[in-house]
N, C-alpha and C positions, 0 to 999 in steps of 0.2 A: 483521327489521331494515329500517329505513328507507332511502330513499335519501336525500343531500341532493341538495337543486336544487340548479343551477350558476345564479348573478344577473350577470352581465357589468356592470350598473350598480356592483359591489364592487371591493377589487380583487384579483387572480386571478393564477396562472400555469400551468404547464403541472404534467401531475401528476408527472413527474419533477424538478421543480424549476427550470425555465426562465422567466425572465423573458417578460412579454408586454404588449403593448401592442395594447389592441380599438382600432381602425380605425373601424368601424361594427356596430349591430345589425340593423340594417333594408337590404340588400343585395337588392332584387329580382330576382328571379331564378332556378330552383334552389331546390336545399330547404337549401343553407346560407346561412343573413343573417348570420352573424358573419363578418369578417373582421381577422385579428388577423395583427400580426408578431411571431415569436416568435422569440426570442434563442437562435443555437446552443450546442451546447455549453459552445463555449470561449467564448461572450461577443464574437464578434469578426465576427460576420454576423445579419444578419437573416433572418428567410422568412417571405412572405407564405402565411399558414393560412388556406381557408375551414373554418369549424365550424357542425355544429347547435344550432339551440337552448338545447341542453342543453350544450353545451361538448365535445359529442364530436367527434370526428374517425375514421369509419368503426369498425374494428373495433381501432386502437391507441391504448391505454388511456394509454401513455406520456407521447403527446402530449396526449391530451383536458385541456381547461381543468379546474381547480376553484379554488373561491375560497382567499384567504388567511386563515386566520383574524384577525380584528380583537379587538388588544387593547384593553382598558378598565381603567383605575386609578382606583381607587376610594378615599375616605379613612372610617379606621371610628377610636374612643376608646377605649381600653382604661382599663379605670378598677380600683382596689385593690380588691376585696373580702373580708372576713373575713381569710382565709388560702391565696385564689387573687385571681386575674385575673376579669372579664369584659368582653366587650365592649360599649358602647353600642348602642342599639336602633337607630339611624341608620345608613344609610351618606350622605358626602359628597361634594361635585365637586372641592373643595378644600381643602387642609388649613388655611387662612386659614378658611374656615365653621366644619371639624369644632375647632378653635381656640375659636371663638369662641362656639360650643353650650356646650363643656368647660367653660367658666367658669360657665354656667349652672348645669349639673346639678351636682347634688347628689355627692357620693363622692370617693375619694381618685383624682384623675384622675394617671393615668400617661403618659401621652401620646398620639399621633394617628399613625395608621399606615398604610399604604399597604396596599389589595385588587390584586390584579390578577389579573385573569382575561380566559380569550378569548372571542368568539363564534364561530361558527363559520356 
């Protein structure tokens, strides 16, 4: 199994679910350059975090950064075939494009529909 990198350029919280806010990644000094304020439990204080590199913070895992996954929607055509469905060979940015493909292509177009998936 891989690991993921932690990228502080994304956006990230704590790995128990804590909002955070990177301050800086370049802190000289020390072997931690991140410095983040990370949101307490209840949402109602702040604490200044240094972190390494990698978004750890020593040997608790609770608090170490990881990134948010980022969603992405995507627009695809489903069009009638024989006696199912298939999809378009396309994916789109907009359903105003995946729209205006539809009118091209050839088959009995059923409509334009939304992908969404995350990255990670």
């Amino acid at each position: 199994m891989s690991r993921v990198m932690f990228d502080p350029s994304k956006p990230c919280r704590t790995r128990d679910g804590r909002a955070v806010t990177i301050l800086t990644t370049c802190r000289k000094g020390g072997n931690r350059p991140i410095i983040a304020l990370v949101k307490s439990h209840d949402g109602k204080q702040e604490k200044v975090q240094q972190y390494y590199k990698d978004g750890t913070l020593n040997y608790d895992l609770n608090n170490s950064l990881i990134n948010i996954p980022e969603e992405h929607t995507l627009w695809v055509n489903i069009y009638h075939v024989g006696s199912g469905f298939k999809p378009g060979l396309r994916l789109y940015q907009s359903r105003a494009e995946a729209m205006n493909v539809a009118m091209d292509e050839s088959g009995a177009f059923v409509g334009a529909f939304t992908v969404t998936f995350e990255v990670k």
